[in-house]
VONU-624302 format. One record per residue (C-alpha): x, y, z; residue number from 1; residue in three letters. Coordinates in steps of 0.1 Angstrom, whole numbers, plus 2048, in hexadecimal, padded with zeros to 3 digits. Example, Ala and Ser with C-alpha at 12.3 -4.5 7.8 and 13.67 -1.06 7.14 Angstrom:
% VONU-624302
<east->87B	north->7D3	up->84E	zalo->1	sefi->ALA>
<east->889	north->7F5	up->847	zalo->2	sefi->SER>
This chain:
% VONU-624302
<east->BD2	north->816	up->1EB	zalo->1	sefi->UNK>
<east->BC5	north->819	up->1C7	zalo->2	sefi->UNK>
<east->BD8	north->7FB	up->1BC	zalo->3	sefi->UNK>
<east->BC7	north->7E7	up->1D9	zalo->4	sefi->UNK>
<east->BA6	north->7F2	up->1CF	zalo->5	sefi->UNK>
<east->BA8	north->7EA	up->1AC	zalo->6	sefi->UNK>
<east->BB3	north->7C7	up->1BA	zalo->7	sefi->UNK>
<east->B96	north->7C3	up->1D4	zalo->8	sefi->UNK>
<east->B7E	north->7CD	up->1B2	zalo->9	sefi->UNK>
<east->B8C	north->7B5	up->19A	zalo->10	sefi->UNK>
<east->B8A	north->79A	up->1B2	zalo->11	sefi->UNK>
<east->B65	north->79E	up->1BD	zalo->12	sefi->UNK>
<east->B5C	north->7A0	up->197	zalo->13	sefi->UNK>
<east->B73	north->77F	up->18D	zalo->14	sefi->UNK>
<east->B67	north->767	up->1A6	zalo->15	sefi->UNK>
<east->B48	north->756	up->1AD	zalo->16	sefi->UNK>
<east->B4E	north->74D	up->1D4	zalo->17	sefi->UNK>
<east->B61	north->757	up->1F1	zalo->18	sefi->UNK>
<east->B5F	north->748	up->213	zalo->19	sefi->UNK>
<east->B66	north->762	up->231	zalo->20	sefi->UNK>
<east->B75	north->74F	up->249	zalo->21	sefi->UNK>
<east->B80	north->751	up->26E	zalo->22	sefi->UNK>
<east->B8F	north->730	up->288	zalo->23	sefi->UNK>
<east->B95	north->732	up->2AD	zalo->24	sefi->UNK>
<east->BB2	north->71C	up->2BB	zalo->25	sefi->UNK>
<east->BC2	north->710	up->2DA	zalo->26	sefi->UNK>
<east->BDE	north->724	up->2D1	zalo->27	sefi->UNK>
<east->BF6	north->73B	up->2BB	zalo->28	sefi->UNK>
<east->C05	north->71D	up->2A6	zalo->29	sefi->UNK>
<east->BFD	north->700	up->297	zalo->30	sefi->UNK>
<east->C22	north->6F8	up->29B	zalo->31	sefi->UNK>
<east->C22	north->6F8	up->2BA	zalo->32	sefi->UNK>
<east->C05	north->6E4	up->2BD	zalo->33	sefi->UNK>
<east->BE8	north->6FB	up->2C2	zalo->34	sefi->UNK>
<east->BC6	north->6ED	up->2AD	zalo->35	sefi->UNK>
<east->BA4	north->6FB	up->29F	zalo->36	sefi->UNK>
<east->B8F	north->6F8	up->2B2	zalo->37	sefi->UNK>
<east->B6C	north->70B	up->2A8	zalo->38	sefi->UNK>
<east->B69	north->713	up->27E	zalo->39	sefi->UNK>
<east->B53	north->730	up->26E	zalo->40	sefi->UNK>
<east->B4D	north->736	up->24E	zalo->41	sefi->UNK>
<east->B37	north->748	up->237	zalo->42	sefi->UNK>
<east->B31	north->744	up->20F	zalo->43	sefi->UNK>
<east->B2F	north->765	up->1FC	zalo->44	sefi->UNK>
<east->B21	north->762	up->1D6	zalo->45	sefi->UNK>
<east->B1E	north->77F	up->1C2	zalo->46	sefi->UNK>
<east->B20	north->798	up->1DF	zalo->47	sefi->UNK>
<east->B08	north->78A	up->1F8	zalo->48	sefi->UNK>
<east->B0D	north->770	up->212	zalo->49	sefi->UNK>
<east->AFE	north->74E	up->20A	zalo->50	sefi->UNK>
<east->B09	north->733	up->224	zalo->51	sefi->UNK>
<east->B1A	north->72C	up->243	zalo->52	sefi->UNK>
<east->B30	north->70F	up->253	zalo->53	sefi->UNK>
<east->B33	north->70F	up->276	zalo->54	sefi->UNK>
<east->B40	north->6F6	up->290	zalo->55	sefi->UNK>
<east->B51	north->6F5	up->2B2	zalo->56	sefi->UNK>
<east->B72	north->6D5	up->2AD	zalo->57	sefi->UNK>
<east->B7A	north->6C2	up->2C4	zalo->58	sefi->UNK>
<east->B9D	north->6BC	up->2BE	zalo->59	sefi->UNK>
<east->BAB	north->6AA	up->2DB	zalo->60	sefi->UNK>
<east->BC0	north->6C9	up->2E9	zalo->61	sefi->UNK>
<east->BBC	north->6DC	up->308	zalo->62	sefi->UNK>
<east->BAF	north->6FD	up->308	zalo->63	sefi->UNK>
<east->BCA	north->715	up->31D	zalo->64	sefi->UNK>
<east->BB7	north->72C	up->334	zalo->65	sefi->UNK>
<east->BC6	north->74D	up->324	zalo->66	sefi->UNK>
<east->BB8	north->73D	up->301	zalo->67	sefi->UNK>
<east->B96	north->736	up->30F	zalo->68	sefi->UNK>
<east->B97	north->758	up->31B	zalo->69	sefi->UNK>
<east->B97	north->767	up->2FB	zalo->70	sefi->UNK>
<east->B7D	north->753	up->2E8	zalo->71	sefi->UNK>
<east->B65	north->747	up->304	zalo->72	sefi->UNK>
<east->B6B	north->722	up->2FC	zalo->73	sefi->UNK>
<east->B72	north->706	up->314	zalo->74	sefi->UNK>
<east->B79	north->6E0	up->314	zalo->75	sefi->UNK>
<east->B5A	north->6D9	up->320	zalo->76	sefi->UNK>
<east->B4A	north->6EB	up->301	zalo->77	sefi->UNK>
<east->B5D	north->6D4	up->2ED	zalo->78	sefi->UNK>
<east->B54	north->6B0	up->2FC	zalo->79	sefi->UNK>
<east->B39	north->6A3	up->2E0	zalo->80	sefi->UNK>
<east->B43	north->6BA	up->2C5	zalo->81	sefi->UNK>
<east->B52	north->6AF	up->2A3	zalo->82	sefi->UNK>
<east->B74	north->6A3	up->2A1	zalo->83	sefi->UNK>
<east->B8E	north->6B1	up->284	zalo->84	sefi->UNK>
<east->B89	north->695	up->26C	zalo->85	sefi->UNK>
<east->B62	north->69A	up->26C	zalo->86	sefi->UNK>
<east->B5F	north->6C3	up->26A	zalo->87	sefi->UNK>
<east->B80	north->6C8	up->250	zalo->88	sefi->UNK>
<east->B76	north->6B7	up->232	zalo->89	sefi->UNK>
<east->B53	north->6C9	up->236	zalo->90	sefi->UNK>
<east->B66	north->6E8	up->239	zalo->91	sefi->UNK>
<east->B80	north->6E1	up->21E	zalo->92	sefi->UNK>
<east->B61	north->6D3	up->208	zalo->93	sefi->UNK>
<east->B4F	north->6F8	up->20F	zalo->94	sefi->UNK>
<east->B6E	north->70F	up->20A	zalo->95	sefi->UNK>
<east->B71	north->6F9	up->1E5	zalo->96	sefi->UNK>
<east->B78	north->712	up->1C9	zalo->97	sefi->UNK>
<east->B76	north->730	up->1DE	zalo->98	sefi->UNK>
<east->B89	north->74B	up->1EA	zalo->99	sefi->UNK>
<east->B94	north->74E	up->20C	zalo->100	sefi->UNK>
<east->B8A	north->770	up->220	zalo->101	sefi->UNK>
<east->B9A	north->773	up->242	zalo->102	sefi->UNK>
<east->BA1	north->78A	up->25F	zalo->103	sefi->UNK>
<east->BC8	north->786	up->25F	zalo->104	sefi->UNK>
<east->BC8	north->767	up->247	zalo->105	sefi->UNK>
<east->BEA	north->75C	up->24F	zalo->106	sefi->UNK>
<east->BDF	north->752	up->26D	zalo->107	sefi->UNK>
<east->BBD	north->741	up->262	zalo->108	sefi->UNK>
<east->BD0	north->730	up->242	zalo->109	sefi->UNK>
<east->BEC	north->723	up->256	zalo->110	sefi->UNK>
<east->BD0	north->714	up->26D	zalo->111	sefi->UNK>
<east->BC1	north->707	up->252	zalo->112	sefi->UNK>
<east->BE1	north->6F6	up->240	zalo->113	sefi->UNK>
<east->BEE	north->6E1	up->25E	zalo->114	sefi->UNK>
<east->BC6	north->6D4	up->264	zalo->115	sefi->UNK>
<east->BC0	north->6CC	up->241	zalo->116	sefi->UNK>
<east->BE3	north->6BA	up->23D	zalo->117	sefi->UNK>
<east->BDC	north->6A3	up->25A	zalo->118	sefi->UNK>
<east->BBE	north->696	up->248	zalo->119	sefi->UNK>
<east->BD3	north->697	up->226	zalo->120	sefi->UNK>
<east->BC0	north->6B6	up->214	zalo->121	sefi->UNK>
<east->BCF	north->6D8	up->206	zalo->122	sefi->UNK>
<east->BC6	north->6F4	up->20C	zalo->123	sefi->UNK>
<east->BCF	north->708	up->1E8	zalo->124	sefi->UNK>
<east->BB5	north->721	up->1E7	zalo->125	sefi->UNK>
<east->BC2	north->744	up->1E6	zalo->126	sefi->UNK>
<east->BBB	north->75B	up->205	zalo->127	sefi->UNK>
<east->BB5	north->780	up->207	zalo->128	sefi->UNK>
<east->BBB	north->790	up->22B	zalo->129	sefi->UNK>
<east->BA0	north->7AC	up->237	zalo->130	sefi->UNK>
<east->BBF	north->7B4	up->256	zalo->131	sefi->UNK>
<east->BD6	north->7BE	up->236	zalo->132	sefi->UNK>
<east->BBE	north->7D0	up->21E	zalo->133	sefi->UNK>
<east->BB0	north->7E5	up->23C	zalo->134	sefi->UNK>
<east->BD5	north->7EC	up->242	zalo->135	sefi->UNK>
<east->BD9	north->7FF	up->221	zalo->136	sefi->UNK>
<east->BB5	north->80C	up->21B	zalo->137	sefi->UNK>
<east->BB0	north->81B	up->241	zalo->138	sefi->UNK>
<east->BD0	north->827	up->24B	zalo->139	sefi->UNK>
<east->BC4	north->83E	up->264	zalo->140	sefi->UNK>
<east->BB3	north->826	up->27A	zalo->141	sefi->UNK>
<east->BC1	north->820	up->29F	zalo->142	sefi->UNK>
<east->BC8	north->7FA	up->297	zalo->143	sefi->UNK>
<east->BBA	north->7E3	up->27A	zalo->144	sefi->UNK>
<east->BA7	north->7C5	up->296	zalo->145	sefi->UNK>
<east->B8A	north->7B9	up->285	zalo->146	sefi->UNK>
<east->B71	north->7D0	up->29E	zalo->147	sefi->UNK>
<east->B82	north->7EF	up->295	zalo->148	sefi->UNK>
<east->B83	north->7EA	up->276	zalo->149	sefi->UNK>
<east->B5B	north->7DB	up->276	zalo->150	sefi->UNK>
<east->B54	north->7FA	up->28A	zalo->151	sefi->UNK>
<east->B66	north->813	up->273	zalo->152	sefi->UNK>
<east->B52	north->806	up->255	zalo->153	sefi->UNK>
<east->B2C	north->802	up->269	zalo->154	sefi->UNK>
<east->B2B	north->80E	up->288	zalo->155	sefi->UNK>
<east->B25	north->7F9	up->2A8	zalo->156	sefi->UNK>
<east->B28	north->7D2	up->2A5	zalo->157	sefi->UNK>
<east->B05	north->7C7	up->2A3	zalo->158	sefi->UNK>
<east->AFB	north->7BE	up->2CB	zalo->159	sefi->UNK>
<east->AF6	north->796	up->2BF	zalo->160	sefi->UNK>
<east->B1E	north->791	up->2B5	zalo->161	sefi->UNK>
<east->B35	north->77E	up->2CB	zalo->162	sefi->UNK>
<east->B5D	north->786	up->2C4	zalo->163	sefi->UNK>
<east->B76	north->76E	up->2C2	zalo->164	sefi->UNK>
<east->B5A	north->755	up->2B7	zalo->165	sefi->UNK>
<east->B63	north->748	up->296	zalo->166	sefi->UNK>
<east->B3E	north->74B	up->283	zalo->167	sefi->UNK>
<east->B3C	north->770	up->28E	zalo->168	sefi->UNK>
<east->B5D	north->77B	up->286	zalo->169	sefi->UNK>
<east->B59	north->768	up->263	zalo->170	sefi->UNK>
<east->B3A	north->77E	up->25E	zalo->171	sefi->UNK>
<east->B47	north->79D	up->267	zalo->172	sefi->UNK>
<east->B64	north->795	up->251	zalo->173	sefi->UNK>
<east->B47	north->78E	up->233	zalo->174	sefi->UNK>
<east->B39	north->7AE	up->23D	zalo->175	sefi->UNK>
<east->B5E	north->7C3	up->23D	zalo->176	sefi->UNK>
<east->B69	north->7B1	up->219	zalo->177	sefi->UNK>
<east->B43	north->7B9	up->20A	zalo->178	sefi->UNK>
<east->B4A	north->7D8	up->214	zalo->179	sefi->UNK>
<east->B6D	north->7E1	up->20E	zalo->180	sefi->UNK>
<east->B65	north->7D3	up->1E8	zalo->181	sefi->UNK>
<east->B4D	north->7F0	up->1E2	zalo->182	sefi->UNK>
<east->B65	north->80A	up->1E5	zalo->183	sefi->UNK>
């Protein structure tokens, strides 16, 4: 745990941004063909939040009902929204130089990878995952989901935050990592 720490310190003092980020998709795997389809994202500069990217995307895949289940959003929803090749590069554009914070960043960065290389951009930014580090810093908690762990750390959820929605879950990940740094 002390070797993590020391790690989480020397990062928040050596660079100037971070983005905390969080996607929802039509599925598990981009291999298997499952898209992004909403993006959240929040800018962190010297410790404090200062900006966000959101967008629902339109990717042209159906939404399975257990999926929709889980995040809330439908086909419909998706009709006039912006389609990968608009939202990425202004995602890609804002991520630029940062580090990546994610809730189980595997997932997210895989995500990421397969959209980015369909419009011909890399992703090479390094990633740091809030799942793993609340793994090895709170041991003791009954899982390591991003509301236990949010909950652990603050209390309730404030009433206003919608799960599984990709700008909520990127700013309760800003608000885990801010505060997982401290320590």
């Amino acid at each position: 745990m002390d070797r993590y720490k020391g790690h989480c310190s020397t990062l928040f003092k050596s660079v100037f941004r971070y983005v905390a980020l969080d996607v929802e998709t039509t599925g598990l795997s981009p291999r298997k063909g499952h898209r992004i389809i909403e993006v959240g994202a929040v800018a962190i500069e010297y410790g404090k939040p200062v900006g966000e990217l959101s967008s629902l995307v339109n990717s042209g895949r159906k939404i399975p009902c257990q999926t929709a289940r889980i995040h809330g959003i439908t086909d419909a929803m998706l009709t006039n929204q912006p389609l990968p090749d608009e939202i990425m590069p202004r995602l890609w554009d804002f991520l630029k130089d940062s580090i990546v914070i994610a809730h189980n960043a595997r997932f997210d960065v895989e995500f990421l990878r397969h959209e980015f290389g369909l419009i011909s951009l890399q992703l090479e930014n390094k990633a740091v995952c809030t799942l793993e580090m609340s793994r090895k810093l709170y041991p003791g908690l009954p899982n390591h989901r991003l509301n236990t762990v949010y909950r652990y750390l603050f209390g309730e959820k404030p009433a206003n935050v919608q799960r599984h929605r990709a700008l909520d879950d990127a700013k309760m990940t800003a608000a885990i990592w801010l505060e997982m740094v401290k320590r």
